[in-house]
N, C-alpha and C positions, 0 to 999 in steps of 0.2 A: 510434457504431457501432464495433464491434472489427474488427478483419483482422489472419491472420498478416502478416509479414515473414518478412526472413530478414537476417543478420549472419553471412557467410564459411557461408551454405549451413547457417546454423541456426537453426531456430525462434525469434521473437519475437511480441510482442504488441504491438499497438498501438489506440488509438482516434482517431479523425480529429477528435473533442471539441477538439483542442489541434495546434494547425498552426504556431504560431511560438515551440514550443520543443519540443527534442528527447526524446521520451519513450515507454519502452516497458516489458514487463515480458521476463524472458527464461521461458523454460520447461527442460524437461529436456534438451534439444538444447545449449542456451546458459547453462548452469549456471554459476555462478560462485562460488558460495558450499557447501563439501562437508556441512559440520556432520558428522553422524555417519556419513558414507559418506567415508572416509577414500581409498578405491580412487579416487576421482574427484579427485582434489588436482590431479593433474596436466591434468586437461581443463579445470577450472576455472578453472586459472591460464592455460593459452591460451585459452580464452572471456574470462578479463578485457583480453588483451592484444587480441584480437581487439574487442573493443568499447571500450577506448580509442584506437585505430586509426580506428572506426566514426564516434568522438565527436571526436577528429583533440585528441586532449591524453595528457599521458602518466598513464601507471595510478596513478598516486600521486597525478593530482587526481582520481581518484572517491575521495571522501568518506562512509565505511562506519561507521557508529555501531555500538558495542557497545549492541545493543536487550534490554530488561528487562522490558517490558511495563508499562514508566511510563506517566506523562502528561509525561514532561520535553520542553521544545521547545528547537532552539538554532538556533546561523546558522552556516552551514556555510562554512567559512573555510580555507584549501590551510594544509596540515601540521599541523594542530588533529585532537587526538584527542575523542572524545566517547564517554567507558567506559560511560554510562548516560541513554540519547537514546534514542525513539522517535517523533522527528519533529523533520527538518532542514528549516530554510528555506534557499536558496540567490539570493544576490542576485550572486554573481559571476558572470561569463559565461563565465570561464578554469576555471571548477570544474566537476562533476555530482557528485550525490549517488545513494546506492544504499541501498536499504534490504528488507530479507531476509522472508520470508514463506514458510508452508506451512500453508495453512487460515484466518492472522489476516487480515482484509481490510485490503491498500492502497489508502488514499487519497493521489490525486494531484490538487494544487491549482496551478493558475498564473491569474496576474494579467496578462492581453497589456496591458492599459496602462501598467503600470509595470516590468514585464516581469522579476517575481518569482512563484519558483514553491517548491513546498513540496512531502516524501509525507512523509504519518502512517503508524505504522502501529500500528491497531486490531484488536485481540484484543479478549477480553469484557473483559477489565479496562482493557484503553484505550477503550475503547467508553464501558465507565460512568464512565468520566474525559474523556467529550466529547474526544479529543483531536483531532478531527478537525474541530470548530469552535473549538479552545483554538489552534489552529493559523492558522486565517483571523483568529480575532480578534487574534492576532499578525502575524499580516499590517496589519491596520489599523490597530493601535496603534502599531505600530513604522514602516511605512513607508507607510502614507496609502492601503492597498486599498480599493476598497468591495466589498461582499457579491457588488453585481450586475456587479460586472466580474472574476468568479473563476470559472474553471472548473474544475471535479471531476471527475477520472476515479476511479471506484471498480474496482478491479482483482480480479482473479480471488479466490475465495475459498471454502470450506465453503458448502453451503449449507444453509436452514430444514430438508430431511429428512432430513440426515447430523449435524446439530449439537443435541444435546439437552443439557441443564442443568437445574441444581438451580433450586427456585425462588427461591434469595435471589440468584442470579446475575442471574436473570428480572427481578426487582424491584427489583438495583440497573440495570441498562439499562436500563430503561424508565422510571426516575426521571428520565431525560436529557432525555425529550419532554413537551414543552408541553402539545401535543394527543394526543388518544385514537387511535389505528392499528389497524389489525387485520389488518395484512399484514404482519407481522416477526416474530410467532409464532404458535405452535395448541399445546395441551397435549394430551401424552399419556397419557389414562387408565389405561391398560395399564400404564406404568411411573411413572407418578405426576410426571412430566418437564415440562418445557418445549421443543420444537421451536424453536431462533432464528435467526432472520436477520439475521447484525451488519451484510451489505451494506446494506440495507434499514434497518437501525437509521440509521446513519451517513447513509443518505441522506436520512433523517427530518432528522435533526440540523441538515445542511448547509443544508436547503429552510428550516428554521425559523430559519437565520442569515440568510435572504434570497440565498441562491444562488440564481441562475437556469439557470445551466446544468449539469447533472450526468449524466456518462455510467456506468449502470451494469452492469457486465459480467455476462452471465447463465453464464459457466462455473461452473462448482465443482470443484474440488480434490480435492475427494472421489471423485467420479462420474469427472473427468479427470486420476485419477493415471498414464495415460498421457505426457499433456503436460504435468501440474505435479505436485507435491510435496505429499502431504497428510500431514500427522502423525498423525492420528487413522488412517488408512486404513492405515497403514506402520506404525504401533503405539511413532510415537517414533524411528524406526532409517530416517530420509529425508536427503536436503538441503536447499536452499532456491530457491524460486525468486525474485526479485528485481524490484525498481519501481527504475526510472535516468529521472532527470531532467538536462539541461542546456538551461541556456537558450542561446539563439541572442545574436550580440551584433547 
């Protein structure tokens, strides 16, 4: 289940999915990242100092990839740059990572038994690049996860009646699933389209890697460009709203 918060009297998000590491999404109150809304630089940079304050480390351990819309994964490491990441793992406890978002769905993963935690972030092309299971399985390969002891917060995002695609978009995500679904799209006759749902996709994904637990957020981006950031809704000329994980030591 989601619930606002707040950080110095400003809007955040959170799920109670995840109770023994620090994690939340910010919205337009708690803005951190401007992208093309230049005017906001300066609130930004106090929303980040504001929320290193919150996280009690200084601002230059949140750990910000320059995101591409890859499938690349890496391990988030204090003073390591990452020019082409969209999905940090973090095993330090002296670090958080941040990763940026407006319509692509955040997924957030942590492991309380070994108490490593990870956010992808999946647009349609990290979608059809599984990174959101390419992620946990990085988890298990590299530091001994299991499936059934991760849990997935899926974070604000477009949803299936604001997100239409071509059908080779259609066809490469849904190459992803095993099984047959029929709740992550509907096509539309009228414009010859596909309606998708990459929250819904991803959650497919994570359930067919043997997650058990996955919290998924029913906002949309689109519909609550009040509270977040949509690109498609803003026409491209938005900022970002963001996924902040730190674990606890």
């Amino acid at each position: 289940m989601f619930k606002f918060e707040t950080i110095n009297n400003k809007k955040i998000l959170k799920s109670d999915a995840i109770t023994k590491a620090e994690h939340f999404f910010t919205t337009r109150e708690s803005v951190v990242t401007p992208k093309e809304i230049q005017s906001l630089k300066t609130i930004c940079k106090n929303n980040l100092n504001d929320i290193a304050d919150y996280l009690q480390i200084d601002k230059k351990d949140i750990i910000i990839p320059v995101q591409t819309h890859s499938s690349n994964i890496a391990i988030a490491q204090k003073g390591k740059k990452y020019p082409d990441t969209d999905a940090l793992v973090v095993v330090d406890t002296d670090i958080a990572i941040l990763l940026n978002f407006a319509d692509c769905t955040p997924v957030l993963l942590y492991d309380e038994e070994n108490n490593i935690g990870a956010i992808a972030h999946a647009g349609w092309r990290g979608t059809a690049a599984s990174i959101s299971s390419k992620t946990v399985q990085f988890m298990i390969d590299n530091y001994g996860s299991k499936a059934e002891n991760i849990t997935a917060v899926i974070g604000p995002a477009i949803s299936m009646k604001n997100y239409q695609v071509e059908e080779s978009v259609f066809k490469e995500v849904s190459k992803t699933l095993k099984n047959t679904y029929n709740d992550y799209f509907f096509f539309d006759k009228n414009n010859q389209k596909y309606n998708l749902d990459l929250k819904t996709v991803n959650y497919h994904q994570l359930k067919e890697l043997g997650l058990l637990r996955i919290d998924k957020c029913n906002y949309c981006t689109y519909d609550s460009v009040d509270v977040f950031f949509s690109y498609r809704k803003e026409h491209g000329n938005t900022a970002r709203h963001s996924a902040v994980l730190k674990l606890n030591k």
